[in-house]
C-alpha positions as a printed NumPy array, in Angstrom:
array([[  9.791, -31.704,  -2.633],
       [  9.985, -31.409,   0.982],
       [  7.89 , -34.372,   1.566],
       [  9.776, -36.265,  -0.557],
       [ 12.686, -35.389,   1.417],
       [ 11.269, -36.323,   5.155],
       [ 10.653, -39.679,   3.515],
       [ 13.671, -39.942,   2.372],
       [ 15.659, -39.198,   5.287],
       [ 12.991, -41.953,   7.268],
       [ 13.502, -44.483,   4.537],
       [  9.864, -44.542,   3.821],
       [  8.204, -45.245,   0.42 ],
       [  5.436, -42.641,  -0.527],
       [  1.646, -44.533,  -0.676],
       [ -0.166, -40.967,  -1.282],
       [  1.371, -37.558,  -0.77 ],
       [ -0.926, -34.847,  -0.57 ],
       [ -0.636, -31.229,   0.076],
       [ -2.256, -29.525,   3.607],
       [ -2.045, -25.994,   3.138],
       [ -5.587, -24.773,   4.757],
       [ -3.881, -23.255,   7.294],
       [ -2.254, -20.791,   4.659],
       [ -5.57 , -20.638,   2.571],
       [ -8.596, -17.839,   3.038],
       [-11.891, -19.95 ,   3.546],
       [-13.631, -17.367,   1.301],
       [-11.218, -16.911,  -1.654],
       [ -9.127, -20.469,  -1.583],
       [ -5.899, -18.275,  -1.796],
       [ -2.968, -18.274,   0.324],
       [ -3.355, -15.765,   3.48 ],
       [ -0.959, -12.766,   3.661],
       [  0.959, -12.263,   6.523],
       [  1.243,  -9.167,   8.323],
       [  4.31 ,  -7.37 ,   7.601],
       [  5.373,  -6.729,  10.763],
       [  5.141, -10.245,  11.356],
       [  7.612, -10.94 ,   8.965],
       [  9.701,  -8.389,  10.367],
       [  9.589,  -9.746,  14.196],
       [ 10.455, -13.054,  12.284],
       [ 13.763, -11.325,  10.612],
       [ 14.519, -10.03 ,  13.895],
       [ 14.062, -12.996,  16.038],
       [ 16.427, -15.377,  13.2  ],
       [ 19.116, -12.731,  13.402],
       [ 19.269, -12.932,  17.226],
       [ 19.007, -16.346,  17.047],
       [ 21.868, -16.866,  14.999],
       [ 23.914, -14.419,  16.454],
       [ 23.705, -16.54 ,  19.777],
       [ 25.172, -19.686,  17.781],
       [ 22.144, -21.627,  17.211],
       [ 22.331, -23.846,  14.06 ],
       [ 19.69 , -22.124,  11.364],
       [ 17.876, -25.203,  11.112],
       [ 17.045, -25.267,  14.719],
       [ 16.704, -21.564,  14.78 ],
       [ 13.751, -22.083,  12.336],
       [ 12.031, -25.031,  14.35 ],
       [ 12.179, -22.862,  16.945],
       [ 10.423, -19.598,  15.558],
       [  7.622, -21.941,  13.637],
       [  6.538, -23.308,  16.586],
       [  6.263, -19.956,  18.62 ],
       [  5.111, -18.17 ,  15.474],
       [  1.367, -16.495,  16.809],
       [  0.612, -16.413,  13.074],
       [ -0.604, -19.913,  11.745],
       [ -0.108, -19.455,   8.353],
       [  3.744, -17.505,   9.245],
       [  4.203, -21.025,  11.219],
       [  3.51 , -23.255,   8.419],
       [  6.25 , -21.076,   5.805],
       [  8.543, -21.582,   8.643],
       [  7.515, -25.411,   9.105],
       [  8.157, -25.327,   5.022],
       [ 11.297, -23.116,   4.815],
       [ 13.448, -25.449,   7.953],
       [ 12.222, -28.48 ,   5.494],
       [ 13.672, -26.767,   1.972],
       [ 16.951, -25.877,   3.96 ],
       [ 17.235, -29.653,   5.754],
       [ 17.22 , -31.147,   2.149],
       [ 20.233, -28.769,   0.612],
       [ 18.62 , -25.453,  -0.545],
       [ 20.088, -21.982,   0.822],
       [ 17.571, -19.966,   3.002],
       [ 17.25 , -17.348,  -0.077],
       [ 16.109, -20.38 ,  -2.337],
       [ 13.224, -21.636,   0.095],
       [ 12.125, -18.003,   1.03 ],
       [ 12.152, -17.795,  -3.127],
       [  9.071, -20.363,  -2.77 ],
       [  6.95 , -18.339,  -0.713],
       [  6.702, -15.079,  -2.877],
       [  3.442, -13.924,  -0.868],
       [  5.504, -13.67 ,   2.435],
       [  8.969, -13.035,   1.259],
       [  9.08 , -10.551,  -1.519],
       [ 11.998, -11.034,  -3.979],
       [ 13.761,  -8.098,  -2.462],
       [ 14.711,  -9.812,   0.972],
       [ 15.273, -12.614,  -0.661],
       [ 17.947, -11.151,  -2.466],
       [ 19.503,  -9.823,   0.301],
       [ 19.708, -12.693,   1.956],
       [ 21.178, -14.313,  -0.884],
       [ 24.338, -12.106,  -0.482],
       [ 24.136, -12.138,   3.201],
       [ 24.778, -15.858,   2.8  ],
       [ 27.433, -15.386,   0.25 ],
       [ 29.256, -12.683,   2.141],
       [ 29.211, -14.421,   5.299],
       [ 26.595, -11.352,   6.893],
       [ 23.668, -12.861,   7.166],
       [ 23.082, -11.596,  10.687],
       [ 23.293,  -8.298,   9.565],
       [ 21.291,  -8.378,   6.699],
       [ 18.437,  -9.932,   8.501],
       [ 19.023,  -7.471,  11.42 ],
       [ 18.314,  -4.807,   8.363],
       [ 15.713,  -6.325,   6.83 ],
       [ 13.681,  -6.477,  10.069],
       [ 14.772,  -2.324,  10.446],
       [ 13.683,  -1.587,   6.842],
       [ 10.385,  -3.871,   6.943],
       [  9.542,  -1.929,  10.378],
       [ 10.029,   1.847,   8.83 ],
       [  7.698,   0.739,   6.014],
       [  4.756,  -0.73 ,   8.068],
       [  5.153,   2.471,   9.66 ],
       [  4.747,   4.364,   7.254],
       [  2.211,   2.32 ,   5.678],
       [ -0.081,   2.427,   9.018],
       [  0.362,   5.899,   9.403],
       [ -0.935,   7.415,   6.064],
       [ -3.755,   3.974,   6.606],
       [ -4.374,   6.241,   9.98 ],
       [ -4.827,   9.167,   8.225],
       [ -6.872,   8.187,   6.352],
       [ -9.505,   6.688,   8.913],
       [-11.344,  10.057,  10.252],
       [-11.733,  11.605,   7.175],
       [-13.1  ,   8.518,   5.547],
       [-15.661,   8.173,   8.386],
       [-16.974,  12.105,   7.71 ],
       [-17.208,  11.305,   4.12 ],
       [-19.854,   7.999,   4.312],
       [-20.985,   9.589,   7.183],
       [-21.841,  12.757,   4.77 ],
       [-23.04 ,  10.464,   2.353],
       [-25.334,   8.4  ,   4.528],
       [-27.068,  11.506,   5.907],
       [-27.767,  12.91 ,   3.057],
       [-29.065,   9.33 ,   1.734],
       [-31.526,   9.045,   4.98 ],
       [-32.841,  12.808,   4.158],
       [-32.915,  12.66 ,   0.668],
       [-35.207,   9.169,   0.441],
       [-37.187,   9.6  ,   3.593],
       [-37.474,  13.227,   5.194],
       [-37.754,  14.932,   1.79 ],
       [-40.763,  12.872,   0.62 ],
       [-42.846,  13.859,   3.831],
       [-42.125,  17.15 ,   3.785],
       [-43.156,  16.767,  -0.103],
       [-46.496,  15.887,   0.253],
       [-47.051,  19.088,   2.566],
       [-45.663,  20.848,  -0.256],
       [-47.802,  20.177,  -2.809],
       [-49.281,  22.616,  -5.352],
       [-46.786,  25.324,  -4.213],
       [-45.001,  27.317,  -6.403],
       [-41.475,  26.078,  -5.383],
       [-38.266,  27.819,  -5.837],
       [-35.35 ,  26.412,  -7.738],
       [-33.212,  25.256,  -5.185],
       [-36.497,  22.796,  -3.207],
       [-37.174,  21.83 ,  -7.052],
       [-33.53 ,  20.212,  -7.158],
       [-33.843,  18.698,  -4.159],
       [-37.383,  16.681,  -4.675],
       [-35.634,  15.819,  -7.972],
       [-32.894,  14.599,  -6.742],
       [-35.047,  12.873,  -4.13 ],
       [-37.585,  10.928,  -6.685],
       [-34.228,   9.878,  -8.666],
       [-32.89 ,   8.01 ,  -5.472],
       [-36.043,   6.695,  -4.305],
       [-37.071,   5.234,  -7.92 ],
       [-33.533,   4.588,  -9.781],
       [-31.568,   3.93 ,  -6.34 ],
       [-30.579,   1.043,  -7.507],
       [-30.178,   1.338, -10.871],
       [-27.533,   3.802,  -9.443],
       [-26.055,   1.701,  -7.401],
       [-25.209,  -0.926, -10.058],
       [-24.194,   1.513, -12.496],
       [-22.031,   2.881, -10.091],
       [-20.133,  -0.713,  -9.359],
       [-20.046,  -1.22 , -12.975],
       [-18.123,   1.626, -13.2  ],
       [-16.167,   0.935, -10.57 ],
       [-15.463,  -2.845, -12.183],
       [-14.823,  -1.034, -15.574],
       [-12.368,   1.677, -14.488],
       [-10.811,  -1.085, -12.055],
       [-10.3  ,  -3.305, -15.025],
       [ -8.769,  -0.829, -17.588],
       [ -6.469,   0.163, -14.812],
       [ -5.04 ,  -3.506, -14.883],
       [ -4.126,  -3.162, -17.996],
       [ -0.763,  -1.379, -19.453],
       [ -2.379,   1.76 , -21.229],
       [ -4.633,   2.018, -17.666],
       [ -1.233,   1.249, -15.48 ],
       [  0.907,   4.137, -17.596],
       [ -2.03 ,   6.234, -16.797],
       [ -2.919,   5.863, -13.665],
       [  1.261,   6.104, -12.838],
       [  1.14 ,   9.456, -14.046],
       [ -2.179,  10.38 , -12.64 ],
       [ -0.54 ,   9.361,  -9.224],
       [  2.201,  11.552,  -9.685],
       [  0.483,  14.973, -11.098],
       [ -2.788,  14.674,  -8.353],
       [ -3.474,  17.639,  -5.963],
       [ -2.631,  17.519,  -2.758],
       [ -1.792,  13.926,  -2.92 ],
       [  0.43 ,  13.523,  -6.067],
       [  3.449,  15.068,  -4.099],
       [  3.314,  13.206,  -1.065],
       [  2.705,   9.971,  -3.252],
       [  6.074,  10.694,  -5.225],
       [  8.118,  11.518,  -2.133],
       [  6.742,   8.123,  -0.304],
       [  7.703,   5.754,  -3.508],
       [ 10.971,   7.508,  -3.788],
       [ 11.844,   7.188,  -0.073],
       [ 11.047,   3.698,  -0.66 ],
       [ 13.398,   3.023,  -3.795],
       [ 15.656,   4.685,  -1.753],
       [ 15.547,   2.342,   1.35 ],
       [ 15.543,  -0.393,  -0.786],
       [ 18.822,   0.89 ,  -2.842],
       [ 20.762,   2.086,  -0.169],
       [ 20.465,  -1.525,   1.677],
       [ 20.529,  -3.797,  -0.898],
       [ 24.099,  -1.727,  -1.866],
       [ 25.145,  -1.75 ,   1.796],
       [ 24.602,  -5.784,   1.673],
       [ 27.494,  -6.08 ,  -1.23 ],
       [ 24.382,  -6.558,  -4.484],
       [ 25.872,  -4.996,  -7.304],
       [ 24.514,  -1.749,  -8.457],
       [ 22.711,  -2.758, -11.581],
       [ 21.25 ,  -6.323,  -9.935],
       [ 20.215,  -3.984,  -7.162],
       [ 18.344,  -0.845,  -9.619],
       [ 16.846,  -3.72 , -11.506],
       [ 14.979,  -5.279,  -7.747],
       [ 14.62 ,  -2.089,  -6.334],
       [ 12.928,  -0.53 ,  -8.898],
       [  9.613,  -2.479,  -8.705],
       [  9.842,  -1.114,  -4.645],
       [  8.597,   2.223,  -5.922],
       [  4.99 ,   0.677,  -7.235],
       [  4.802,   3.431, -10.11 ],
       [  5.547,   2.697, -13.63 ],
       [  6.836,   6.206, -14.421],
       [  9.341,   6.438, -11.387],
       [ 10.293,   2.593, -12.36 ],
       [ 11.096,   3.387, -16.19 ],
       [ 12.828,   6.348, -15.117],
       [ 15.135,   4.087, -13.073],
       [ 15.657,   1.5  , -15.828],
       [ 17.098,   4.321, -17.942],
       [ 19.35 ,   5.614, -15.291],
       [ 20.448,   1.449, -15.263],
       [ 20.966,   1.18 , -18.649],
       [ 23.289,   4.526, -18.254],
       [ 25.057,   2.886, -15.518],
       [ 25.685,  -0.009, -17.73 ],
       [ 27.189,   2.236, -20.147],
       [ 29.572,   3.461, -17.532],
       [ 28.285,   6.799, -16.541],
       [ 26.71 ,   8.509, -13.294],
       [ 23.464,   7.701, -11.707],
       [ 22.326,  10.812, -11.367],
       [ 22.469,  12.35 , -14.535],
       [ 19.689,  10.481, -16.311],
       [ 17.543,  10.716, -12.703],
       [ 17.421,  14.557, -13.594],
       [ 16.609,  14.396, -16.95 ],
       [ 14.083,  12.187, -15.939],
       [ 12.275,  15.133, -13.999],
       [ 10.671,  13.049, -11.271],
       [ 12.851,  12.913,  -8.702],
       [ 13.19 ,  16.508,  -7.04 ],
       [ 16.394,  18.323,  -7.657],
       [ 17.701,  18.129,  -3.849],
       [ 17.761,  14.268,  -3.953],
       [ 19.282,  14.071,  -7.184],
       [ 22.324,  16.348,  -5.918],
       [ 22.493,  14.135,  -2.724],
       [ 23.242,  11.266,  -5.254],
       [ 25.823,  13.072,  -7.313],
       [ 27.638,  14.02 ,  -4.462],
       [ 27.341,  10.832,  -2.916],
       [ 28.608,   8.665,  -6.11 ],
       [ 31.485,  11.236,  -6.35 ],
       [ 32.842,  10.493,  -1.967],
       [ 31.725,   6.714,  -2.67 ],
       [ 29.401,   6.678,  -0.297],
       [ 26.285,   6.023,  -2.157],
       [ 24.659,   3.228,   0.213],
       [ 24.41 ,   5.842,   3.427],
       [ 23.463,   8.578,   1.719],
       [ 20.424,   6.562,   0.285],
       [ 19.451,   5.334,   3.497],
       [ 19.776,   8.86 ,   4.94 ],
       [ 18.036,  10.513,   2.166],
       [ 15.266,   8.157,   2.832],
       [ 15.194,   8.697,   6.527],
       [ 14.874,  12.326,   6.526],
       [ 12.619,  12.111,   3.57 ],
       [ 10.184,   9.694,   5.483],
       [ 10.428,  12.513,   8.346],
       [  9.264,  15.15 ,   6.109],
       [  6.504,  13.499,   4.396],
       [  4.887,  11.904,   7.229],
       [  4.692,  15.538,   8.463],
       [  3.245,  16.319,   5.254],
       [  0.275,  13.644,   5.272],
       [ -0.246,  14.476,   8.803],
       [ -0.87 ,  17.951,   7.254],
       [ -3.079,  17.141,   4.5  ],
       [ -5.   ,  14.911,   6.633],
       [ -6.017,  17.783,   9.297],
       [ -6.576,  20.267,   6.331],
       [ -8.982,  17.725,   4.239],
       [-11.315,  16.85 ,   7.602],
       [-12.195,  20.42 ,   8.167],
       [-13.05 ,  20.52 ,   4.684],
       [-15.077,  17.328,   4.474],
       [-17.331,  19.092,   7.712],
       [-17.668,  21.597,   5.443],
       [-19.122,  19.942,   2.631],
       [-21.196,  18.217,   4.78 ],
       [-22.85 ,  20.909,   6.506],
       [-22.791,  23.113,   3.055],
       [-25.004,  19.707,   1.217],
       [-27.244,  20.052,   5.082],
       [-27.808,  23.028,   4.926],
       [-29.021,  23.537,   1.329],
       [-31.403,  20.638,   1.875],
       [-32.525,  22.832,   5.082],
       [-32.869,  25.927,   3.13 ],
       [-34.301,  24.532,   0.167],
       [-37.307,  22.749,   2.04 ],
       [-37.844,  26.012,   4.755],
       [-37.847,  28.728,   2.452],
       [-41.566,  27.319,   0.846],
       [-42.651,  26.621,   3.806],
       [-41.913,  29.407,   5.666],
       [-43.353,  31.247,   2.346],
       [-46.576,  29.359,   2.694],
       [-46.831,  30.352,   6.761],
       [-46.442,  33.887,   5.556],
       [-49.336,  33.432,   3.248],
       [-50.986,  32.164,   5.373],
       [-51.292,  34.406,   8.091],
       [-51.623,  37.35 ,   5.273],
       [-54.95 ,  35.82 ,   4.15 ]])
């Protein structure tokens, strides 16, 4: 379509048209490339102030495409000023790049359009896609130290297990051995002669349980298995619901109805149980009554949010409370995962050293039994 409209506007007849997208395509995987999020945000930002300063959008869009530093960002751009120079609102051409522009901000800039506001709404979008990459990178930085002690656990134990254990082994030999060096060279001769057999099994598994995940029994599972795990299943609940929050609260605060805004921001929370929850507290809506009511009977949102909401629909002031709610909830959970992630590395050391040092037990205790013996006889 938008070649068909630069050829228009040139008077040109078509001989061959055909699409050049490698700059949006992986090499490996012939899909389009993501774009960073908080590339998308600088974009948001950048249009706002842009427009703001009275430059036409059109123009405002050449302009960011060519200093985009992201090649594939500078082709949607390229693609977007193109949809938008042949008749289509910005909402409809960001609508045609799903894998940059979710359907959320599209939305809102839908009724920033409308409403006149679409400074503002951009302005907020850029705010609300920055808080999330935040978030986002900071539980992904977490995660980073105690994921390096666990292979590096596992890769220690691999190196000792299939080539310190079997030299020590052969010194061993015709001993009586005590239980614990008798699991060890067991577990060692399974490694060394089924390692791989282990291996695949164990990415078959990972294939298998991957696949029944896709599907909807595996997704209903797996949505409450996020919710209910230890440690984590809190601090997973409170970051989706901050989320649906952010989402709510701006999407209201950009003039989207209430029940066209539920039904988007719903799918923000990524959990199916959270997501049904919130379809039942639309479908009350619908029928006239409070938000927060069915939210409570639902029993996944905590009780201190829910009361936030009630009060909040009651003063009319739903949108900032949201946004608050989801501020100060962001706050307190990024606290919390900073928490969990200092209390889980001391206890991945110690799992390390415990698996060490029962190797190192397990293979000194015969041999410090056959020195003994040794220097009886």
């Amino acid at each position: 379509m938008a070649a068909a409209r630069v050829l228009d506007e040139r008077s040109l007849l078509p001989i061959e048209v055909e699409e050049q997208a490698s700059q949006q395509r992986s090499l490996l995987t012939g899909r389009r490339r993501r774009v960073s999020a908080s590339k998308v945000g600088q974009t948001y930002e950048q249009l706002a102030d842009l427009l703001r300063a009275g430059v036409p959008i059109l123009r405002a869009l050449d302009v960011l495409s060519q200093q985009s530093s992201s090649a594939a960002l500078g082709q949607v751009l390229r693609e977007l000023r193109d949809d938008v120079s042949g008749g289509d609102a910005l909402a409809d051409a960001m609508r045609q790049h799903p894998h940059v522009f979710p359907d959320l901000h599209a939305a809102m800039v839908r009724a920033g359009e409308k409403g006149g506001f679409l400074e503002d709404v951009l302005a907020r979008l850029s705010e609300f896609v920055a808080r999330q990459d935040a978030l986002k990178n900071k539980f992904i930085g977490a995660l980073i130290y105690p994921c390096i002690l666990l292979f590096g656990a596992i890769g220690a134990v691999s190196f000792i297990m299939a080539y310190v254990v079997p030299k020590i082994r052969s010194v061993l030999e015709g001993q009586n051995l005590p239980l614990p060096t008798q699991i060890v060279f067991g577990v060692s001769d399974v490694m060394r002669e089924h390692g791989l057999w282990l291996l695949g099994g164990a990415v078959l598994l990972v294939i298998v349980v991957l696949g029944y995940f896709q599907s909807a029994v595996g997704r209903a599972m797996w949505s409450r298995v996020q919710l209910r795990m230890v440690g984590l299943g809190k601090i997973y609940t409170m970051v989706a619901i901050c989320r649906f929050c952010r989402v709510f609260g701006t999407m209201l605060a950009n003039g989207i109805p209430i029940l066209q805004s539920l039904k988007i921001s719903k799918d923000s929370t990524g959990n199916a149980v959270l997501a049904d929850a919130i379809d039942e507290a639309a479908e009350s809506v619908r029928a006239g009554e409070s938000l927060a009511r069915p939210l409570a009977a639902a029993r996944v949102f905590p009780p201190a949010i829910v009361d936030m909401i009630a009060v909040a629909e009651e003063s009319n002031s739903l949108d900032k409370v949201l946004v608050e709610i989801a501020n100060t909830q962001e706050e307190r959970t990024a606290r919390q995962i900073d928490f969990t992630m200092r209390l889980l590395e001391p206890l991945l050391l110690m799992l390390m050293g415990g698996m060490i040092a029962f190797i190192a037990i397990a293979l000194l205790v015969p041999i410090l039994r056959m020195a003994t013996t040794g220097l009886r006889t």
